[in-house]
TORGUTOR-480612 format. One record per residue (C-alpha): residue in three letters; z, y, x. Coordinates in steps of 0.1 Angstrom, whole numbers, plus 5000, padded with zeros to 4 digits. Each point is the difference from the previous one (the first is absolute). Layout:
R	rest	z	y	x
R	ala	Z	Y	X .
...
This chain:
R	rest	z	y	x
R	unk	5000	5000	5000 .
R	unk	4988	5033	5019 .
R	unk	5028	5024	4991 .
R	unk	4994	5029	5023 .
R	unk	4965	4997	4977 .
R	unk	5016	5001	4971 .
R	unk	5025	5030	5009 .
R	unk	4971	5023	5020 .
R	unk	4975	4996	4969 .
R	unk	5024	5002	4969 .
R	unk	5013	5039	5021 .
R	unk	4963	5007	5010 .
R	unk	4987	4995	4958 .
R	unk	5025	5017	4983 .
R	unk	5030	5012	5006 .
R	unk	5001	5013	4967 .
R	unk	4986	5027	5013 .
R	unk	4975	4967	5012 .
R	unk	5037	4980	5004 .
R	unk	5005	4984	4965 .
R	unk	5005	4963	5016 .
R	unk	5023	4977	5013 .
R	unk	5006	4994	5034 .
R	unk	5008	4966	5012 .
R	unk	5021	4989	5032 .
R	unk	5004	4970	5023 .
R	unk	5040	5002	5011 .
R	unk	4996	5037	5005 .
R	unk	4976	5027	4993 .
R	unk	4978	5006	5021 .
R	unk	4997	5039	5012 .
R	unk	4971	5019	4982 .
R	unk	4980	5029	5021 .
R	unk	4973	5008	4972 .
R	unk	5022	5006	4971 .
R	unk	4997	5035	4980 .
R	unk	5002	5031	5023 .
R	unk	5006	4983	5028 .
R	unk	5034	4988	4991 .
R	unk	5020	4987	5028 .
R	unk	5007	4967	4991 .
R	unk	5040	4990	5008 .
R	unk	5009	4974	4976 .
R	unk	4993	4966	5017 .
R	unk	5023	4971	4992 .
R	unk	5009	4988	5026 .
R	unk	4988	4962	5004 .
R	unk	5031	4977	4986 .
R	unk	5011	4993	5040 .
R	unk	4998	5036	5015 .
R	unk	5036	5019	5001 .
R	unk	4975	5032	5002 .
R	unk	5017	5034	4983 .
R	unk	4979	5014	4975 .
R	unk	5000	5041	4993 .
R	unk	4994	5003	4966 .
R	unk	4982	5032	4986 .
R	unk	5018	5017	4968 .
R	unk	4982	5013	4977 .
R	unk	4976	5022	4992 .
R	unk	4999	5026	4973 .
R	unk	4963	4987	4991 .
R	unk	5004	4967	5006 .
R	unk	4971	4970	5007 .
R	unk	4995	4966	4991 .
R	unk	4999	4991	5039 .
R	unk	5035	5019	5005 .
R	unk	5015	4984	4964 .
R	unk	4993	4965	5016 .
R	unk	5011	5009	5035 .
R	unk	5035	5015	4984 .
R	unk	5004	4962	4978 .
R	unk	4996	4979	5024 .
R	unk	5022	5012	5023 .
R	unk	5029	5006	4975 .
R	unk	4992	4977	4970 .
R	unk	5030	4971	4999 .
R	unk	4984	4977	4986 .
R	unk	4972	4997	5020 .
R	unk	5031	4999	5032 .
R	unk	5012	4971	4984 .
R	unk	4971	4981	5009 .
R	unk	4999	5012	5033 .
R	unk	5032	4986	5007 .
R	unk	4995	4968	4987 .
R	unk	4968	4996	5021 .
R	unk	5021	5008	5030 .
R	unk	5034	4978	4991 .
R	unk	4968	4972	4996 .
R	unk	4989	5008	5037 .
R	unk	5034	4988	5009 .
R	unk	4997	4968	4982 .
R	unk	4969	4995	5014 .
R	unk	5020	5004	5040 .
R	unk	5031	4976	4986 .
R	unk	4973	4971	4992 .
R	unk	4986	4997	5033 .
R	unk	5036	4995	5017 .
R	unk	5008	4966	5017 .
R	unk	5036	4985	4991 .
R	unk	5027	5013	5010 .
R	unk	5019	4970	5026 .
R	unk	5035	4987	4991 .
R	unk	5026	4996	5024 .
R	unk	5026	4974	4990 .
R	unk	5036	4996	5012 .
R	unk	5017	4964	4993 .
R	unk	5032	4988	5008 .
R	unk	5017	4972	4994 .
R	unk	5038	4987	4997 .
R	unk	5010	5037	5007 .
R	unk	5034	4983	4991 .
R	unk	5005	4976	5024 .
R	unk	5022	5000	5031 .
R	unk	4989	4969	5014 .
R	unk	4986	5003	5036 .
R	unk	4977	4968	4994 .
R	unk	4968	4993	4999 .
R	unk	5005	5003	4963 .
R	unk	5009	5035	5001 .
R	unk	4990	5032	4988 .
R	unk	4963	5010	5011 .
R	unk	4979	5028	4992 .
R	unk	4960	5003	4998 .
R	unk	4974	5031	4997 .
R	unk	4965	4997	4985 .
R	unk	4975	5023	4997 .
R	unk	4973	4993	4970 .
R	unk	4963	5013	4997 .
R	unk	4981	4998	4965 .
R	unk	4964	4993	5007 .
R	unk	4974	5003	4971 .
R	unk	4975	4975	4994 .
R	unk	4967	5002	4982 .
R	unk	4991	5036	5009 .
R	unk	5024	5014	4972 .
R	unk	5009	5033	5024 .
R	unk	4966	5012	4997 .
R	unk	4997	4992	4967 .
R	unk	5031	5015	4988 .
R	unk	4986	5030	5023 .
R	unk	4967	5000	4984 .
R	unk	5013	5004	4966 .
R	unk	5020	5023	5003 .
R	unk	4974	5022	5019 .
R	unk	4978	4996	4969 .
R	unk	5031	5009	4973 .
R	unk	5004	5031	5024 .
R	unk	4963	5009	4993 .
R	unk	5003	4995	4969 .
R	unk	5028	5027	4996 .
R	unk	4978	5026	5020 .
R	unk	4973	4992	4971 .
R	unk	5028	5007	4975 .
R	unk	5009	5037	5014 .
R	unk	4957	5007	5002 .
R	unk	4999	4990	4966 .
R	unk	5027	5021	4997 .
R	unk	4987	5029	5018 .
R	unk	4967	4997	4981 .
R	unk	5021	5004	4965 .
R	unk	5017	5028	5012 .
R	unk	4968	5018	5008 .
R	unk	4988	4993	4968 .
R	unk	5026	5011	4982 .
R	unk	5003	5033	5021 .
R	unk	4966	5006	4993 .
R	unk	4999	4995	4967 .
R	unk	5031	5023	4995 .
R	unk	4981	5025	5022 .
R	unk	4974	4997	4976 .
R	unk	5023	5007	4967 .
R	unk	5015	5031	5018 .
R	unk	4966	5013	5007 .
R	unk	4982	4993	4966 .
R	unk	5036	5017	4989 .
R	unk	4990	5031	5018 .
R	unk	4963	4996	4984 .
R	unk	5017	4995	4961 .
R	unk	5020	5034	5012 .
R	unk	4969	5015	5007 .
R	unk	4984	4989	4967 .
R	unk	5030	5009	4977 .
R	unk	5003	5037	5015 .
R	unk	4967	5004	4996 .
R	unk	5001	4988	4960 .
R	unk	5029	5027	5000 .
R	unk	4978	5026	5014 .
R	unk	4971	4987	4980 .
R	unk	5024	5000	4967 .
R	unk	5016	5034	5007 .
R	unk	4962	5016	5004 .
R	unk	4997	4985	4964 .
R	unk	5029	5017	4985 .
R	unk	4987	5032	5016 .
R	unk	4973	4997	4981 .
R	unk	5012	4987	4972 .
R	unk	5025	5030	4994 .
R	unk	4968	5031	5009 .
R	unk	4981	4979	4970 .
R	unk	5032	5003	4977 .
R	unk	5006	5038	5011 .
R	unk	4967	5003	4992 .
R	unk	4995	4987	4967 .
R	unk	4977	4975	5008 .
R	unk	5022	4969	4994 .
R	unk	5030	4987	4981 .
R	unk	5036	5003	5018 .
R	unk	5002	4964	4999 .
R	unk	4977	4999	5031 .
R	unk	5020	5016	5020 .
R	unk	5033	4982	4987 .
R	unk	4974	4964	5007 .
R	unk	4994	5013	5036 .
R	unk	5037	5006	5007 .
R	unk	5010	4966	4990 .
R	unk	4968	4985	5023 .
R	unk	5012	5025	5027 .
R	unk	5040	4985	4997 .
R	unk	4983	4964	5005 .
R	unk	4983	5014	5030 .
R	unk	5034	5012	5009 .
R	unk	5014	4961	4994 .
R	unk	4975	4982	5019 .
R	unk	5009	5026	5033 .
R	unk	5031	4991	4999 .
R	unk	4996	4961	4996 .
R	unk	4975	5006	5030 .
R	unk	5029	5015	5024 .
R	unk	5025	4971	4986 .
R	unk	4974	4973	5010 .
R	unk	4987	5010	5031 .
R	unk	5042	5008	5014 .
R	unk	5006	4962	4991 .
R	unk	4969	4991	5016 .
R	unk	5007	5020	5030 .
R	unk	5039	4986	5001 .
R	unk	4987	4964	5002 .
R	unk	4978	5008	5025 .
R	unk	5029	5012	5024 .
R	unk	5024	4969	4988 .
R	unk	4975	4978	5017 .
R	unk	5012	5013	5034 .
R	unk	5037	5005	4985 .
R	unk	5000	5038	4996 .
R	unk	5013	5006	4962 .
R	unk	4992	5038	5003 .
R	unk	4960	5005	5015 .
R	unk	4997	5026	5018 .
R	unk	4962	5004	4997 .
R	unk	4982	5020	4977 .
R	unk	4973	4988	4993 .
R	unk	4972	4969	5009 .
R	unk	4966	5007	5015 .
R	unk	4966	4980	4987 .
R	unk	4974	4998	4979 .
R	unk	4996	4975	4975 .
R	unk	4964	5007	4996 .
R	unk	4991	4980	5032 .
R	unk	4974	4967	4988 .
R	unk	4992	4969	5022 .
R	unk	4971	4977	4997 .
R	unk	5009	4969	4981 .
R	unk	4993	4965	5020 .
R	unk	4992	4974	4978 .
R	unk	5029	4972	4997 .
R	unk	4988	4974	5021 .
R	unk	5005	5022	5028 .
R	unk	5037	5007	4995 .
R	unk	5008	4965	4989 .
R	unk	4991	4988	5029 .
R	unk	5027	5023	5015 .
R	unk	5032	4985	4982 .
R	unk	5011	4980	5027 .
R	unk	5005	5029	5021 .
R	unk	5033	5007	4974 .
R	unk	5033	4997	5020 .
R	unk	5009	4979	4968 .
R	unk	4971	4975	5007 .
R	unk	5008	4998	5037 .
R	unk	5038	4998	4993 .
R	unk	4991	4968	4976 .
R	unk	4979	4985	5031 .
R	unk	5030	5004	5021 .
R	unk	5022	4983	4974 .
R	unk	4977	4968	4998 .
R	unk	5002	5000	5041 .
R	unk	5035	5000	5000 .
R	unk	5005	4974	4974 .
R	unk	4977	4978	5020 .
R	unk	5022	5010	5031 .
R	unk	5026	4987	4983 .
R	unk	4990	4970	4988 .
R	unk	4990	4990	5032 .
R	unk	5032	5008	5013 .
R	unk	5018	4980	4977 .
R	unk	4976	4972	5011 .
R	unk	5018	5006	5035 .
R	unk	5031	4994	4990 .
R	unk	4998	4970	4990 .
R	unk	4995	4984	5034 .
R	unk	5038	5000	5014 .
R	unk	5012	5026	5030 .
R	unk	5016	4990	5029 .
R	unk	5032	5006	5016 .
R	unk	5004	4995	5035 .
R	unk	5038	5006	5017 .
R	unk	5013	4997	5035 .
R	unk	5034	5004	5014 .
R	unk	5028	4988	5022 .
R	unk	5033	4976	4988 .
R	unk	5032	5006	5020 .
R	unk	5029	4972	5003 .
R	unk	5040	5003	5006 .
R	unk	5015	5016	5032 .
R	unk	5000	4975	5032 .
R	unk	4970	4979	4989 .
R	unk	4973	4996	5031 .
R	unk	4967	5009	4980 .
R	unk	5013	5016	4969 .
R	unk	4971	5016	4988 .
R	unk	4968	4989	4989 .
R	unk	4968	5014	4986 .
R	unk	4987	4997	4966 .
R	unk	4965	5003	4982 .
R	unk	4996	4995	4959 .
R	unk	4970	4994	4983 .
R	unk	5000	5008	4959 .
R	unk	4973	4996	4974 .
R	unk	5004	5003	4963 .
R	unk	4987	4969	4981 .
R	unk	4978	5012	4971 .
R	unk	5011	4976	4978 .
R	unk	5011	5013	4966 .
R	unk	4989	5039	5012 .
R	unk	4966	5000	5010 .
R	unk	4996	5037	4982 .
R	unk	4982	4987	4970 .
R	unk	5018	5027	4983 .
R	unk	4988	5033	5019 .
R	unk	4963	4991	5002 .
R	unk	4996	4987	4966 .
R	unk	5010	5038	4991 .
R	unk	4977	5013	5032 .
R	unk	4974	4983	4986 .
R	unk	5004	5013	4964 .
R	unk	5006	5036	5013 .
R	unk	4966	4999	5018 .
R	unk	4987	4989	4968 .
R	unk	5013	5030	4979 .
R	unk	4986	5025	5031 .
R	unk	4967	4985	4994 .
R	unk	5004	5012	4966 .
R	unk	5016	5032	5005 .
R	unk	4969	5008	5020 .
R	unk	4978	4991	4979 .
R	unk	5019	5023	4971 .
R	unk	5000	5031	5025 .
R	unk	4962	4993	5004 .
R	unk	4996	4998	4957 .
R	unk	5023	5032	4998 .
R	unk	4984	5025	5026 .
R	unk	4967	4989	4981 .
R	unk	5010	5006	4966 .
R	unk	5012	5037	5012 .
R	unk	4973	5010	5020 .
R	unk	4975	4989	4970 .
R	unk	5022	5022	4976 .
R	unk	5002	5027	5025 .
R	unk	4962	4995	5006 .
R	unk	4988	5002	4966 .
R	unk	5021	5028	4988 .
R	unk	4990	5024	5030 .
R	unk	4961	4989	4990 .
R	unk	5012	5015	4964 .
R	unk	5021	5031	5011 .
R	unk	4969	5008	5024 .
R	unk	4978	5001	4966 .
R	unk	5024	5016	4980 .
R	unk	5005	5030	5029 .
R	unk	4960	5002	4996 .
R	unk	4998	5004	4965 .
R	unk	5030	5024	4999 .
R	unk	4986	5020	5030 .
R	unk	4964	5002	4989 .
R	unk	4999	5002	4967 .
R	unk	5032	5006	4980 .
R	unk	5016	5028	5018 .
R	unk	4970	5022	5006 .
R	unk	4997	4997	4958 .
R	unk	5035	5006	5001 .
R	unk	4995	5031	5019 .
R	unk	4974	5014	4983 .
R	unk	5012	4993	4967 .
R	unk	5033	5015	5008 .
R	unk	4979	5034	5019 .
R	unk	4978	5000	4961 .
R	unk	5029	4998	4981 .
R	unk	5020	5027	5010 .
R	unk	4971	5024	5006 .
R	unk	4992	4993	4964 .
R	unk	5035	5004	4988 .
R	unk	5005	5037	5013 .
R	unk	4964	5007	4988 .
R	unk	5014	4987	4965 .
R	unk	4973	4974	5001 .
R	unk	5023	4970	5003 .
R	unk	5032	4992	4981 .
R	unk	5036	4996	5016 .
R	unk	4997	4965	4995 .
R	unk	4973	4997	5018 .
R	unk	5011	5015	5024 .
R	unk	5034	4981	5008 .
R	unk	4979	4966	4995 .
R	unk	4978	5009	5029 .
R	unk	5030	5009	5024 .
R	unk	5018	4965	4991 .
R	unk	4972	4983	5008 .
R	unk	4993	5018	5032 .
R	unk	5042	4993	5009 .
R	unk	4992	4964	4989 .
R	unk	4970	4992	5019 .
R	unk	5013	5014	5029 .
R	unk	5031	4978	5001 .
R	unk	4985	4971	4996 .
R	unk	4977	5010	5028 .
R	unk	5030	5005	5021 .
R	unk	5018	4969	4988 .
R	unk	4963	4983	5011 .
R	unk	5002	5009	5035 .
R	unk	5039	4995	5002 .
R	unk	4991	4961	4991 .
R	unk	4970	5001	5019 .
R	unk	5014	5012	5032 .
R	unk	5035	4972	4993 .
R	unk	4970	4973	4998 .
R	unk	4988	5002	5032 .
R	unk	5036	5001	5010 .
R	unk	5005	4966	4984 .
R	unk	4970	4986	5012 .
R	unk	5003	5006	5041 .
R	unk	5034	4992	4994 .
R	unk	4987	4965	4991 .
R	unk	4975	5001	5029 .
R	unk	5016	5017	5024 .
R	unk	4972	5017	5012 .
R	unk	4984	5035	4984 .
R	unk	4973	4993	4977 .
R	unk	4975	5025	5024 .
R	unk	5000	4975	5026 .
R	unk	4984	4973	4978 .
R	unk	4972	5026	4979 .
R	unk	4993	5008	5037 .
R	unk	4969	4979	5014 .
């Protein structure tokens, strides 16, 4: 899985100002040069063996999608959990490849006696060495290597989530600003109405009702400004939790959510699945549950114990000590570890299966993700070239009409809903658009660029 790939090109496409992607990591992330005005790029993780310091940026009072990710993976808890188990598992990995310890012994006999004869009390020392038989230390080593890669597949699967979700938060905060943008310009649109609204009634040339209709549209103008601001400090409040700050200090995201990719067709990203940390964490699985079986295979051929030592006799006996050597080997006769690799064998079993669930799962979401961006890419079409021009001009007629006196009130307040209408669902189109593509590299691990590219 090309990583630095994946991180250079998401930062070079979009950045929501071109950086409206996720960016993926190995055990650390990897330092960017390109990224948007030549951003000094400080927020490697270290990989999950350096002891390296990290100087973390704070942030910024317009704040990027490149920044936002640098900030949560440095400080997010979760995702520090991981790293920690990945690194207790390195230890793990150390402890399996150790020989036996030896065992000294210390043995001695009629310690009550006060006999001087030959009978009398003697004492003996013994040291004892375990050896292993039928390659179980490399084995044992072995799979534990493979459940410690499987942990570092856990904490990039990890990291990949957390990217996702910090830019997909990224993207609520800034299609929050855009709905801000869209209801103060409803309230300046609906206050322009009652302007005119109250000349025609001064006037005589309509009903006071008009203006008493336009006040009312002009206080739900008022409403939707201040859901607006109550939306976007939420959004903007998540954002910050996901690198533990309850109280964000930025104002405000930077992007634009009008920035389109070329769609590959399927094949080509399906293909791409097994680069997902999830896929490559349910290889690792299956290796270690073969690992294991085969160690449990190893232990069913007996160790060895060799021991060596001296004996020592009573005081005033000519050649009172003696050496000794020991030979013990367990006889398998009733435990011949039936038990352990019956459930080794079964447990490589269910990894076969889990593996082949991942593989059914990542499908099933890439094919939802896949088919919904196809439709929000039509639907972004139709709404940018066709309905919101209409929109527009229907809107421009109506109330050019309605101070001429050509057009009813009405009229007039059924073109400006529309208009507010289209143009939220417009936004709401490139908001799920943009989250898409988020879901979809996620899946692959890779931006989608580097596949339309030929």
């Amino acid at each position: 899985m090309n990583f630095n790939g994946l991180l250079t090109g998401l930062l070079l496409r979009r950045n929501l100002n071109g950086l409206l992607a996720m960016m993926t990591l190995a055990f650390g992330l990897v330092a960017i040069s390109k990224a948007e005005n030549a951003i000094p790029s400080a927020f490697s993780q270290p990989p999950l063996h350096s002891n390296a310091v990290i100087f973390l940026p704070a942030e910024e009072k317009a704040l990027s999608l490149h920044h936002a990710i640098g900030l949560a993976l440095q400080h997010n808890p979760e995702l520090a959990s991981f790293a920690k188990e990945a690194r207790a598992l390195q230890g793990l990995t150390i402890q399996a490849g150790l020989l036996p310890n030896p065992v000294i012994q210390y043995d001695s006999e009629d310690v009550s006696s006060r006999s001087n004869g030959p009978g009398a009390r003697f004492e003996s020392i013994r040291i004892s060495q375990l050896f292993e038989t039928g390659g179980k230390r490399p084995a044992r080593q072995h799979a534990a290597l493979l459940g410690q890669e499987s942990a570092e597949q856990d904490y990039m699967a990890r990291q990949l989530d957390l990217i996702a979700t910090v830019a997909n938060v990224f993207l609520d905060v800034l299609a929050g600003q855009e709905r801000m943008r869209l209801a103060l310009a409803g309230q300046e649109l609906a206050q322009k109405v009652v302007n005119t609204a109250a000349k025609r009634v001064k006037a005589g040339k309509a009903p006071p009702i008009e203006e008493t209709r336009a006040n009312v549209a002009l206080a739900t103008a008022d409403i939707e400004v201040k859901q607006a601001q109550r939306s976007l400090a939420s959004f903007r409040k998540q954002l910050a939790l996901l690198w533990g700050n309850p109280k964000p200090f930025y104002e405000s995201v930077l992007g634009n959510l009008e920035t389109f990719i070329t769609i590959p067709d399927f094949q080509s990203l399906e293909v791409r699945i097994q680069q997902n940390p999830l896929a490559l964490r349910s290889v690792k699985n299956l290796e270690q549950r073969q690992a294991l079986l085969t160690l449990e295979k190893a232990r069913r051929i007996p160790d060895v114990t060799v021991s060596a030592g001296i004996r020592r006799y009573g005081h005033d006996i000519p050649n009172d000590t003696t050496a000794l050597v020991g030979l013990s080997i367990p006889l398998p006769l009733f435990d011949r570890n039936q038990g352990n690799l019956m459930a080794a064998q079964q447990r490589m079993n269910k990894a076969m299966d889990e593996q082949a669930a991942i593989d059914l799962q990542l499908r099933a979401l890439l094919t939802q993700a896949y088919e919904s961006l196809v439709a929000a890419d039509t639907e972004i079409s139709i709404l940018r070239d066709e309905i919101l021009p209409g929109a527009r001009e229907a809107f421009r007629m109506a109330s050019r009409g309605y101070a001429l006196g050509r057009f009813g009130f009405l009229e007039l307040l059924d073109a400006q809903r529309t208009l507010f209408q289209n143009q939220t669902l417009y936004l709401q189109a490139l908001t799920n658009y943009q989250r898409l593509i988020n879901e979809i590299e996620r899946l692959i691990a890779e931006p989608i660029e580097n596949i339309s590219k030929p």
